[in-house]
DRENDORO-716096 format. One record per residue: residue in three letters; x, y, z of N, C-alpha, C, O in turn. Coordinates in steps of 0.1 Angstrom, whole numbers, plus 5000, padded with zeros to 4 digits. Layout:
residues N
(atom 'Ala',(X,Y,Z),(X,Y,Z),(X,Y,Z),(X,Y,Z))
...
end
This chain:
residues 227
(atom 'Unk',(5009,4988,5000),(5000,5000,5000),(5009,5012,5000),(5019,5012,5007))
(atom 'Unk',(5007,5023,4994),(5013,5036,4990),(5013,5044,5000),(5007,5038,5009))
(atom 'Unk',(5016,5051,5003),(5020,5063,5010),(5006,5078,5006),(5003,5082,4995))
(atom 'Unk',(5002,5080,5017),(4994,5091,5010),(5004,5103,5008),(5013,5107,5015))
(atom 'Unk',(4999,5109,4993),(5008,5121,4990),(5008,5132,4996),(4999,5137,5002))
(atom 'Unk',(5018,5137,4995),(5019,5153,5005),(5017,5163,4994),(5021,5158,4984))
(atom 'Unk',(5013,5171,4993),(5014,5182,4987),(5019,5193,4995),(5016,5194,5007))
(atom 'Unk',(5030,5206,4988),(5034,5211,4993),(5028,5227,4985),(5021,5230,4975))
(atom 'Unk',(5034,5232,4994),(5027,5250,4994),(5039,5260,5001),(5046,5260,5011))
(atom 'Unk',(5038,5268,4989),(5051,5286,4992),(5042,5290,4994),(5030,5287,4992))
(atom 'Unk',(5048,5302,5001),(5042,5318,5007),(5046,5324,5001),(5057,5320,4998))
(atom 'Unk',(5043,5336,4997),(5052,5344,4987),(5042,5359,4988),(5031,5360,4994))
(atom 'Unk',(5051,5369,4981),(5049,5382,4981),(5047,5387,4965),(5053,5383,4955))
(atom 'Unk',(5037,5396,4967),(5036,5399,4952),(5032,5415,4955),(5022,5419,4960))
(atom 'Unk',(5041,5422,4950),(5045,5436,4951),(5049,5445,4938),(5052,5441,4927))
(atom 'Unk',(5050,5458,4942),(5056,5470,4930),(5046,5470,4917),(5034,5473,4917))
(atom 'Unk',(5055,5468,4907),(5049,5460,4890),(5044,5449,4892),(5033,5448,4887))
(atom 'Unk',(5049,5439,4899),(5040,5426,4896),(5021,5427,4902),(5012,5423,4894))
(atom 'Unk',(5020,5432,4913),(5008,5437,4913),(4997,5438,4900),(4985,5434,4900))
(atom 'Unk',(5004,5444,4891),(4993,5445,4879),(4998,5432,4867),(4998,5434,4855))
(atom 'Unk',(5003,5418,4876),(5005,5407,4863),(4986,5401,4874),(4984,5399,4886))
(atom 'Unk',(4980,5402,4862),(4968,5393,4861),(4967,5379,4869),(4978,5373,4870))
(atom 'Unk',(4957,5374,4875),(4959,5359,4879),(4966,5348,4874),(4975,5341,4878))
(atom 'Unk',(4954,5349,4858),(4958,5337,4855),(4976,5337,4847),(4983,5327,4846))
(atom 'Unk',(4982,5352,4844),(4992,5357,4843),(5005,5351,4854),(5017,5348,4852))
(atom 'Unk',(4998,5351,4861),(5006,5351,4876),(5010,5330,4877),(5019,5324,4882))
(atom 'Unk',(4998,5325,4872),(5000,5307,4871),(5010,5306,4864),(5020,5300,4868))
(atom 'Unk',(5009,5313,4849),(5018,5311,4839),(5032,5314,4845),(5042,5307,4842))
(atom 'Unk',(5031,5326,4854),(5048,5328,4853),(5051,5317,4865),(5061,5310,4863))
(atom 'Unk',(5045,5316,4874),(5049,5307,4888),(5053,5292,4876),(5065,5289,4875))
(atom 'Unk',(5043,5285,4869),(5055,5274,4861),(5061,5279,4855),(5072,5275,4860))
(atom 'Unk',(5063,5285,4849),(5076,5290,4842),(5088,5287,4849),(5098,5281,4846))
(atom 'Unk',(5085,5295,4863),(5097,5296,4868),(5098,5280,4874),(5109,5275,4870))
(atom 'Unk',(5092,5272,4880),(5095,5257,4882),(5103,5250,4872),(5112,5242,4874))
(atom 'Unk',(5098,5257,4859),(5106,5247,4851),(5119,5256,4846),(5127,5249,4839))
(atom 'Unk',(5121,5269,4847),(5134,5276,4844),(5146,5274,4854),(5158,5276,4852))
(atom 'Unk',(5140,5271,4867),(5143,5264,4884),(5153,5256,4885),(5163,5256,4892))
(atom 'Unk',(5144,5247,4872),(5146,5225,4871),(5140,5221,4882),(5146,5213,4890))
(atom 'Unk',(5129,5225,4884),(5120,5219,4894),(5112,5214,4890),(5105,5222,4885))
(atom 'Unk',(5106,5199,4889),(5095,5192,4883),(5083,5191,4897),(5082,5188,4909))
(atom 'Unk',(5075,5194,4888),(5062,5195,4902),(5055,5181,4892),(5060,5175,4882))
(atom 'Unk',(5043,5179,4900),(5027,5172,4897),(5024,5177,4882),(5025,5188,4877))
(atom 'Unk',(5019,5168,4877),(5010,5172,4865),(4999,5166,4863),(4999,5155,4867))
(atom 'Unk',(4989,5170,4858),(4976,5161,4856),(4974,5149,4851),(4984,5146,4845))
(atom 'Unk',(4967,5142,4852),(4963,5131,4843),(4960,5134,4832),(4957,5146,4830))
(atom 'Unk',(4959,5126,4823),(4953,5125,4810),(4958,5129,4797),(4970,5130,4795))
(atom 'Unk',(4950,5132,4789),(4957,5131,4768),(4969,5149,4773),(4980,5152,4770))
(atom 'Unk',(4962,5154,4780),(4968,5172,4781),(4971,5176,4796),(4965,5184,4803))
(atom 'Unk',(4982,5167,4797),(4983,5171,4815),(4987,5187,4816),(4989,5193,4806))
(atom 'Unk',(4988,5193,4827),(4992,5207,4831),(4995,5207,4838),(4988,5201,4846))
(atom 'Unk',(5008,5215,4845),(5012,5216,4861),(5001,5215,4872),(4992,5223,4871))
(atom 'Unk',(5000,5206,4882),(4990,5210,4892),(4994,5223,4903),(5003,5223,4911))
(atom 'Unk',(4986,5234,4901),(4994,5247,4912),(4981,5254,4916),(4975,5260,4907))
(atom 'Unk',(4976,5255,4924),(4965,5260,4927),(4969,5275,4940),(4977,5275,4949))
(atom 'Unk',(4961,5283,4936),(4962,5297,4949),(4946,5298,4953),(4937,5302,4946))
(atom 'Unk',(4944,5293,4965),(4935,5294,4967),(4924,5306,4968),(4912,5304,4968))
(atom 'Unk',(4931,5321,4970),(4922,5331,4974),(4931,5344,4959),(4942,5349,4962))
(atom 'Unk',(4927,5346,4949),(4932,5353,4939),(4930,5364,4937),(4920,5371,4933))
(atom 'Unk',(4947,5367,4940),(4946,5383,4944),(4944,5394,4934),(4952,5395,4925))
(atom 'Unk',(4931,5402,4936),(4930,5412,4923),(4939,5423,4919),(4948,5429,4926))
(atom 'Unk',(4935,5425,4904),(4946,5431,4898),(4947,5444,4905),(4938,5451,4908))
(atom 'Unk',(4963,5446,4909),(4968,5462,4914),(4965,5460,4928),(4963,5470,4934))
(atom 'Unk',(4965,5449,4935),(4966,5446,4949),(4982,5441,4950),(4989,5437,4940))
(atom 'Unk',(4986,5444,4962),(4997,5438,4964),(4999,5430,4978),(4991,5435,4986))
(atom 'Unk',(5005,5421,4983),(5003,5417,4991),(5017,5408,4995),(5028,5406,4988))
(atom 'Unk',(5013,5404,5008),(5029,5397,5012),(5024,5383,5020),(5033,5379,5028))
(atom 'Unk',(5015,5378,5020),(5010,5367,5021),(5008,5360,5013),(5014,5352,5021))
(atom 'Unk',(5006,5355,5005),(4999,5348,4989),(5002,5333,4993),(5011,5333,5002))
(atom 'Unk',(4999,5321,4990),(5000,5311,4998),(4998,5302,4981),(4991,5308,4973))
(atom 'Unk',(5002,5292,4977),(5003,5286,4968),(5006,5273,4965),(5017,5270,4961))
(atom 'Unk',(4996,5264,4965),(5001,5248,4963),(5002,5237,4954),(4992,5238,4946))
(atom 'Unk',(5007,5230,4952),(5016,5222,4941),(5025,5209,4950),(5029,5208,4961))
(atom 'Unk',(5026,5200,4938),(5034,5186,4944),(5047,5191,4938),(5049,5195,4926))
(atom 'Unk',(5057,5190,4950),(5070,5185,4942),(5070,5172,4943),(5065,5163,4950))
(atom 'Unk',(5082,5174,4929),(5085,5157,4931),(5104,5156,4927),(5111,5149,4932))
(atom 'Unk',(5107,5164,4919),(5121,5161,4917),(5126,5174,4918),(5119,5184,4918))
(atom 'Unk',(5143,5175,4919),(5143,5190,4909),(5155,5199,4923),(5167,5202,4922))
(atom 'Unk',(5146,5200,4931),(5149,5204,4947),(5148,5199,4958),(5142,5188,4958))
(atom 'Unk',(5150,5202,4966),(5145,5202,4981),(5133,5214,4988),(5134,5225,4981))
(atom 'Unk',(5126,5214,4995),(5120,5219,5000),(5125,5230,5007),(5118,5240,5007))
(atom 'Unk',(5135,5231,5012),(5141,5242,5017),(5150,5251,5008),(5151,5263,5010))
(atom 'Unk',(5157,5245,4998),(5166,5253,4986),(5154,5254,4976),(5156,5254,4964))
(atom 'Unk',(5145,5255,4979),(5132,5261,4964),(5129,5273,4968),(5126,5279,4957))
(atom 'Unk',(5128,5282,4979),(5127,5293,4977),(5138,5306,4968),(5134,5315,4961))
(atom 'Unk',(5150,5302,4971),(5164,5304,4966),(5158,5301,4951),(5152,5309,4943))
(atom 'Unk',(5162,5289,4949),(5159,5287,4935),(5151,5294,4930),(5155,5300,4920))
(atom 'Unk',(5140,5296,4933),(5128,5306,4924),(5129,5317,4922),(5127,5324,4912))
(atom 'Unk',(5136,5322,4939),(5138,5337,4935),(5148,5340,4922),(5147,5351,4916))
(atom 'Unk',(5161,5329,4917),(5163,5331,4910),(5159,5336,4895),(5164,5344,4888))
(atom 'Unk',(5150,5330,4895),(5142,5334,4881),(5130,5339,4882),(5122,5338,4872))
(atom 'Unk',(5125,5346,4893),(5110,5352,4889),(5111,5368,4887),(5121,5375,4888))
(atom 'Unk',(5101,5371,4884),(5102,5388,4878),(5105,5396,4888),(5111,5389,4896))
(atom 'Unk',(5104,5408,4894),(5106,5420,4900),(5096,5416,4907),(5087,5410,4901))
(atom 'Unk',(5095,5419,4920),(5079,5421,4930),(5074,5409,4934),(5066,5410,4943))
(atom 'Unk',(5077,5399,4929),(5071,5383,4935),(5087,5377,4937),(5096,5377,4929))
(atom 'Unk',(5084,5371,4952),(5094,5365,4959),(5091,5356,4969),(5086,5360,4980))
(atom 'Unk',(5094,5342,4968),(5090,5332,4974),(5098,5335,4990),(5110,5336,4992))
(atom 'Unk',(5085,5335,5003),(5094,5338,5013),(5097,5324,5021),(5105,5325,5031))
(atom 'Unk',(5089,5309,5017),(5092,5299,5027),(5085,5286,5013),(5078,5290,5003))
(atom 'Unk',(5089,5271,5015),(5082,5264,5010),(5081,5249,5024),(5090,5244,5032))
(atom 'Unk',(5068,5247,5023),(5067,5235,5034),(5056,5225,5027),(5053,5227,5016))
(atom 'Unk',(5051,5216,5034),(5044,5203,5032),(5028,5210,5034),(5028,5220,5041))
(atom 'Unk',(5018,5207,5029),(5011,5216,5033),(4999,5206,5042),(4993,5197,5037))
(atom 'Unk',(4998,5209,5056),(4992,5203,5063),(4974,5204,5063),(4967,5195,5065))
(atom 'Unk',(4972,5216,5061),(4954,5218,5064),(4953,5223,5050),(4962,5227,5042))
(atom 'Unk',(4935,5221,5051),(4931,5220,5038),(4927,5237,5041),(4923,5243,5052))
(atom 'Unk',(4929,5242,5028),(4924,5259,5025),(4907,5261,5026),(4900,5271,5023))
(atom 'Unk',(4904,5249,5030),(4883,5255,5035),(4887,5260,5047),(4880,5269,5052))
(atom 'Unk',(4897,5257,5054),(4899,5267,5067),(4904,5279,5069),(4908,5283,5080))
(atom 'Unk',(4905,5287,5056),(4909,5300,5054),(4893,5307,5061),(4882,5305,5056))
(atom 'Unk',(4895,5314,5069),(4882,5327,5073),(4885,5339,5072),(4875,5347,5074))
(atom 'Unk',(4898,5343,5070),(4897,5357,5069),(4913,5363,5060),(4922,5357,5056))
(atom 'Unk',(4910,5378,5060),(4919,5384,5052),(4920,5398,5059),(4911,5406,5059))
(atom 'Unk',(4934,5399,5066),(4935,5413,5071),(4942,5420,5055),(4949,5416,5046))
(atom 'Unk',(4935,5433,5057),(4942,5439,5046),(4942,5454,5051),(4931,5458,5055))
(atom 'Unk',(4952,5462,5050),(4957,5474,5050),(4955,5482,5035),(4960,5480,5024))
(atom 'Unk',(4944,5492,5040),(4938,5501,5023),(4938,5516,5027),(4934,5522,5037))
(atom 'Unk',(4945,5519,5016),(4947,5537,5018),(4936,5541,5009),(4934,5533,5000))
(atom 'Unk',(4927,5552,5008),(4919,5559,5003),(4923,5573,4999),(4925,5582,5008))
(atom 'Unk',(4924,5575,4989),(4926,5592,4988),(4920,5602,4981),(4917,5600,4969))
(atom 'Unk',(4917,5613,4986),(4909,5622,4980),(4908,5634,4979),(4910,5642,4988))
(atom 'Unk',(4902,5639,4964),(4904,5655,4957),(4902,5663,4972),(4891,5669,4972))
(atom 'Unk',(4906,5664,4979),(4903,5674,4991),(4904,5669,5003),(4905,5657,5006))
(atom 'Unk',(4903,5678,5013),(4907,5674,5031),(4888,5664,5034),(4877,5667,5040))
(atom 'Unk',(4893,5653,5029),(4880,5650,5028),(4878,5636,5037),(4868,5630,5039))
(atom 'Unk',(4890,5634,5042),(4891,5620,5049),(4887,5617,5066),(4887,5606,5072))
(atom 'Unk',(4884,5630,5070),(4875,5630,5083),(4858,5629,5086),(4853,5627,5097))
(atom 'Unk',(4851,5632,5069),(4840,5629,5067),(4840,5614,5065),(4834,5605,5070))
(atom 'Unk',(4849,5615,5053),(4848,5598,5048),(4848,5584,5060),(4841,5574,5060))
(atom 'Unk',(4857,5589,5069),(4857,5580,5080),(4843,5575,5087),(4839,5564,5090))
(atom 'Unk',(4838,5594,5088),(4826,5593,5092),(4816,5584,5087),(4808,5577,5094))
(atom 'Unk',(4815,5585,5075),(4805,5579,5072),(4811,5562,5072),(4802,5555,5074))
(atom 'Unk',(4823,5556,5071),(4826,5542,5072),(4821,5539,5081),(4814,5529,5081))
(atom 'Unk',(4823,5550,5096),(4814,5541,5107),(4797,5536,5107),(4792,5526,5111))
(atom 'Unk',(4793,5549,5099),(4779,5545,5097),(4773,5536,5089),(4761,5533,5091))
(atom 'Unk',(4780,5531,5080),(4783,5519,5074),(4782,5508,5080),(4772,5501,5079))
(atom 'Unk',(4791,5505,5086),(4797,5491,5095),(4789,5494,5107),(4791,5485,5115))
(atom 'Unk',(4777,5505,5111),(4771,5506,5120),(4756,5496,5117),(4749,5490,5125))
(atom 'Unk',(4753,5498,5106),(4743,5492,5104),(4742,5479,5100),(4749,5474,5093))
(atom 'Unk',(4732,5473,5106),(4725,5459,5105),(4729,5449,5091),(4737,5440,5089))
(atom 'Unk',(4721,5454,5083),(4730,5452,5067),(4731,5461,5057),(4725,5471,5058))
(atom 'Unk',(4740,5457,5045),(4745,5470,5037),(4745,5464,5027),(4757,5462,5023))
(atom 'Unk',(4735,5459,5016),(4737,5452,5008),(4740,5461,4991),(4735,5471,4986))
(atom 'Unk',(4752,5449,4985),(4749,5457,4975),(4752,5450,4964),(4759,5441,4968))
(atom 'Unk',(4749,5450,4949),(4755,5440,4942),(4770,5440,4933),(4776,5450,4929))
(atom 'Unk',(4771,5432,4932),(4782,5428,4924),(4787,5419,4912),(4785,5408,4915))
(atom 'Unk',(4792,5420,4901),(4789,5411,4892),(4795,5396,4894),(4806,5392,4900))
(atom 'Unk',(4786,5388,4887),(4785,5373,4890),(4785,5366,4878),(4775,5369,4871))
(atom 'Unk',(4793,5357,4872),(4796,5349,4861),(4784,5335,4869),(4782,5326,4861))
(atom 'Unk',(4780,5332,4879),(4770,5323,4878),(4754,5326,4877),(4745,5318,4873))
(atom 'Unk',(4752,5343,4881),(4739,5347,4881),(4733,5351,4867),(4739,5360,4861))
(atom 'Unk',(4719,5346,4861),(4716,5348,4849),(4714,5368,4849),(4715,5373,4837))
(atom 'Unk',(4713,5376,4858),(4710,5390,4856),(4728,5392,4853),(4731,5403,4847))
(atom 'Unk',(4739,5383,4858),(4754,5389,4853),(4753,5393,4868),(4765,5392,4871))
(atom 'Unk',(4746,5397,4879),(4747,5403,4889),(4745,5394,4903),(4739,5383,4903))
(atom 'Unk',(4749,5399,4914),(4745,5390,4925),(4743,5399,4938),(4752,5408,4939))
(atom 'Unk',(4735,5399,4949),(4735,5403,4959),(4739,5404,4970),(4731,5400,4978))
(atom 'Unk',(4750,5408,4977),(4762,5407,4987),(4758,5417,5003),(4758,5429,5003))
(atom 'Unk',(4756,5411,5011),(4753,5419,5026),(4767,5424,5028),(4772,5413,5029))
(atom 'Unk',(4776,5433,5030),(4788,5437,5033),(4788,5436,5047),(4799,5432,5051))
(atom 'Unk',(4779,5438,5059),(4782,5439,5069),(4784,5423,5077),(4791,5423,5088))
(atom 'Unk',(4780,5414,5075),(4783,5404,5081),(4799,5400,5072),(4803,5390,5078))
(atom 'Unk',(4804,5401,5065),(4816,5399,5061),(4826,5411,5064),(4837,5410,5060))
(atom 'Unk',(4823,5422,5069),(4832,5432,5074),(4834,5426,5088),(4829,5434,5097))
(atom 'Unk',(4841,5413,5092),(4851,5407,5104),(4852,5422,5114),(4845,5422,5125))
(atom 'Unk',(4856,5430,5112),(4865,5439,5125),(4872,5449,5118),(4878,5447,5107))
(atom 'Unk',(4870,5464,5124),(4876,5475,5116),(4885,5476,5129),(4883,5479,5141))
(atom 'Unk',(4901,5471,5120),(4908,5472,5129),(4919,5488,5133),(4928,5490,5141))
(atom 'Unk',(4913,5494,5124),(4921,5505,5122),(4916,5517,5115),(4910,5514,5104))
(atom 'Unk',(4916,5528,5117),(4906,5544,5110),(4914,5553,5109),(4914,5559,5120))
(atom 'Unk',(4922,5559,5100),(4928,5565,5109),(4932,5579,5094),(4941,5580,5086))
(atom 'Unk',(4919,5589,5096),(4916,5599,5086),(4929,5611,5088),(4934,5616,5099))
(atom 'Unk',(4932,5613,5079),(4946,5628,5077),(4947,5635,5065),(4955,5633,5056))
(atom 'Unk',(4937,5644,5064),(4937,5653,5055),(4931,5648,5044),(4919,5646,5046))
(atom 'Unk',(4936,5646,5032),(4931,5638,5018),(4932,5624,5019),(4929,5618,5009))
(atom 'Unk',(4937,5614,5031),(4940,5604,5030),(4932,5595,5040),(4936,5596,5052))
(atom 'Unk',(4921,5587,5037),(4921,5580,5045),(4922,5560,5048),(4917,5551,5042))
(atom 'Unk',(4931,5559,5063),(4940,5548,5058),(4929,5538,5067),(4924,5545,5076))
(atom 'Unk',(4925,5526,5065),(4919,5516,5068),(4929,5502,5075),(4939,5499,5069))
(atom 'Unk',(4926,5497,5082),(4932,5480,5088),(4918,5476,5091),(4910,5481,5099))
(atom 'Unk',(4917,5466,5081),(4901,5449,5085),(4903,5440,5080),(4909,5436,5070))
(atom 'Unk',(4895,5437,5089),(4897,5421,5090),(4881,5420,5082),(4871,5424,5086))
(atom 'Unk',(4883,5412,5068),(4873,5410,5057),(4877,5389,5058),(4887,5382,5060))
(atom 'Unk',(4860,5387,5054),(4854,5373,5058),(4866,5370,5042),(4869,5378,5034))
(atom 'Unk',(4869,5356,5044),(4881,5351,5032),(4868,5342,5020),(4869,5339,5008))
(atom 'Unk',(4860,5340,5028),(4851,5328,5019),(4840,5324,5021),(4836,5324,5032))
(atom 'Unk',(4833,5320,5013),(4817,5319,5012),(4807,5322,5020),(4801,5317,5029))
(atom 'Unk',(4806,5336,5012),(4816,5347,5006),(4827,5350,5012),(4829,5349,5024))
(atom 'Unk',(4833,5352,5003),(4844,5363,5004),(4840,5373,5000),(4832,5374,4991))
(atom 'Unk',(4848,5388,5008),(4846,5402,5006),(4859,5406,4999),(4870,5403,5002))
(atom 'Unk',(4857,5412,4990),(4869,5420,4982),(4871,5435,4988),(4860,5439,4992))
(atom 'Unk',(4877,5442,4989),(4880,5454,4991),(4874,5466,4981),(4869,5477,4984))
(atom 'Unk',(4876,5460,4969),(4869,5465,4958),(4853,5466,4958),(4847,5476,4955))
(atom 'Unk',(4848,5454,4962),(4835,5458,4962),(4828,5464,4976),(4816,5468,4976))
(atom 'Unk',(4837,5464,4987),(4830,5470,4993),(4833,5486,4991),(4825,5495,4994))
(atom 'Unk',(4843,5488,4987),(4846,5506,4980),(4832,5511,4972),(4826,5522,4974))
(atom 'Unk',(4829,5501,4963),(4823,5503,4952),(4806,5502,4962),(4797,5507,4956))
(atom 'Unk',(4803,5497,4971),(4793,5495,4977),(4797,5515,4990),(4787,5521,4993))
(atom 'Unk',(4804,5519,4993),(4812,5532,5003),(4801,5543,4992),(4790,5549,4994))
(atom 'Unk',(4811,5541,4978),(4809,5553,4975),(4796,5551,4968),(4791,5562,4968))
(atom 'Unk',(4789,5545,4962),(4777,5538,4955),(4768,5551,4968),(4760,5560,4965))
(atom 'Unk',(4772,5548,4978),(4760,5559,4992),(4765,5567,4992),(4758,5577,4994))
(atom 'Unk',(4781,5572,4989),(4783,5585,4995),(4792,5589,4982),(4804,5590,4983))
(atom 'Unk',(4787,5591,4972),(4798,5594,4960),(4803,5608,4964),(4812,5612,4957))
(atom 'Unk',(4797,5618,4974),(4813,5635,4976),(4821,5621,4984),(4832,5626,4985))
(atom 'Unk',(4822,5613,4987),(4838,5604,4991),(4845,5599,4983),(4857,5595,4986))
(atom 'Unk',(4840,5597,4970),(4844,5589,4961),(4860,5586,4959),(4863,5597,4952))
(atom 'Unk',(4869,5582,4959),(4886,5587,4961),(4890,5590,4948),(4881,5592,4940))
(atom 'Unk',(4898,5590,4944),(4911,5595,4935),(4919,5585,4936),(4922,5582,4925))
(atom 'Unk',(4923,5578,4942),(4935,5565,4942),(4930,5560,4955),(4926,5565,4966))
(atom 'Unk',(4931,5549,4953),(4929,5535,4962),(4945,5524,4960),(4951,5522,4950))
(atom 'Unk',(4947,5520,4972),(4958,5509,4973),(4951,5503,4983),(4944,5507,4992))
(atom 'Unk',(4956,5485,4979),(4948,5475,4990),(4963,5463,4991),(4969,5459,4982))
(atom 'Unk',(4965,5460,5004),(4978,5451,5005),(4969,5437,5018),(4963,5437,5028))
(atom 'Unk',(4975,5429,5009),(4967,5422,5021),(4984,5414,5027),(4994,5409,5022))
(atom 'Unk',(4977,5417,5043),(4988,5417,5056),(4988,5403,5061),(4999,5399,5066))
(atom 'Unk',(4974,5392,5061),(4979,5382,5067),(4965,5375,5065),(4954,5381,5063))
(atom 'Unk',(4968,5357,5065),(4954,5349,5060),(4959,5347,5074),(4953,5339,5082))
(atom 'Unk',(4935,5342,5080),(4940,5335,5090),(4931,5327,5091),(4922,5328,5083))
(atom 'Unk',(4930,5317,5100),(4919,5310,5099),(4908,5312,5110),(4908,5322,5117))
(atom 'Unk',(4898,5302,5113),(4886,5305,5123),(4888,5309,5133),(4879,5311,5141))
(atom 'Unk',(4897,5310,5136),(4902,5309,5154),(4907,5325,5153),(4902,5332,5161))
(atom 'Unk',(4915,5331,5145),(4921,5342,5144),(4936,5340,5140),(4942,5350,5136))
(atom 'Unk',(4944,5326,5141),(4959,5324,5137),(4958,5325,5126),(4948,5324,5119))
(atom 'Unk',(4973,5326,5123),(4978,5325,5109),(4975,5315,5105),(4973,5306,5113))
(atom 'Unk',(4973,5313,5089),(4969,5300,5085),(4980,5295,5072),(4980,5301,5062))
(atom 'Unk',(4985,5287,5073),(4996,5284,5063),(4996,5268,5054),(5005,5265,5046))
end
């Protein structure tokens, strides 16, 4: 009898330029680099196999982040502790593998996503804006929609307030205002984007001028890191 397989999983950072390489962008270059590496991962079954590499929570475009979690079988090529090294050798500017291990728990136990978001705006406008986030996150629910590739209207209906986890941070200065929360990771998941787009949808004089979103750390039900 066989051995059950391990599958293994990097953490990695995706920052600067790389930020705006697309998801499915972002699969392509992660093999690339496996195989520019000489790292042989998993491949599928069948007439058209493909690397097996899966990211379970996919970070939208022009986010940056230093968590990113990523899994795949090795099988030849490396060691698990010289594959970080290795990768960094060949990957682009802004993505940098920070650890690779065995990957023990399954990613349904992902519950949340801290993420750090700056807001900025045509004017000293970020002491109102605050204002009204509280009144926001004060209320019961805050529904708004969002587009949906399973719903026949293209659209779907989202409560924002039971997936706004914890406003861990407010902190308005002039044209700028900077955000820390803790946003639900999964079914649903809250994007940062749509709850902006749900902010200013009620209060368009907040509307910003530039937005940045970095997500700080996955964790699971409990509140730990989740890896």
């Amino acid at each position: 009898m066989s051995e059950p397989r391990i599958d293994q999983r990097i953490l990695f950072v995706k920052e600067g330029s790389a930020k705006y390489i697309s998801h499915l962008d972002l699969m392509h270059t992660m093999e690339r680099a496996f195989l520019r590496g000489g790292i042989t991962i998993r491949h599928t079954a069948g007439f058209h196999p493909h690397p097996y590499v899966s990211i379970p929570l996919p970070l939208p475009l022009g986010f940056s982040s230093q968590c990113e979690l990523m899994e795949f079988g090795l099988e030849a090529g490396c060691t698990r502790e010289a594959l970080p090294e290795r990768m960094n050798q060949v990957l682009p500017a802004g993505i940098r593998v920070l650890d690779c291990y065995d990957a023990a728990r399954p990613f349904r136990e992902l519950a949340s996503v801290r993420y750090a978001l700056t807001w900025e705006f045509a004017g000293e406008l970020a002491q109102g804006a605050a204002e009204a986030f509280r009144d926001l996150t004060a209320r019961d629910h805050f529904v708004v929609q969002k587009k949906s590739k399973k719903a026949k209207s293209g659209f779907t209906e989202v409560d924002l307030i039971p997936a706004i986890q914890k406003v861990e941070a407010l902190r308005p200065l002039g044209d700028k205002l900077e955000l820390t929360l803790l946003l639900q990771a999964q079914n649903p998941g809250l994007s940062p984007a749509v709850l902006l787009q749900g902010f200013q949808g009620a209060w368009p004089q907040f509307a910003p001028v530039y937005t940045a979103a970095h997500r700080l750390e996955v964790l699971d039900g409990a509140g730990k890191v989740f890896r």
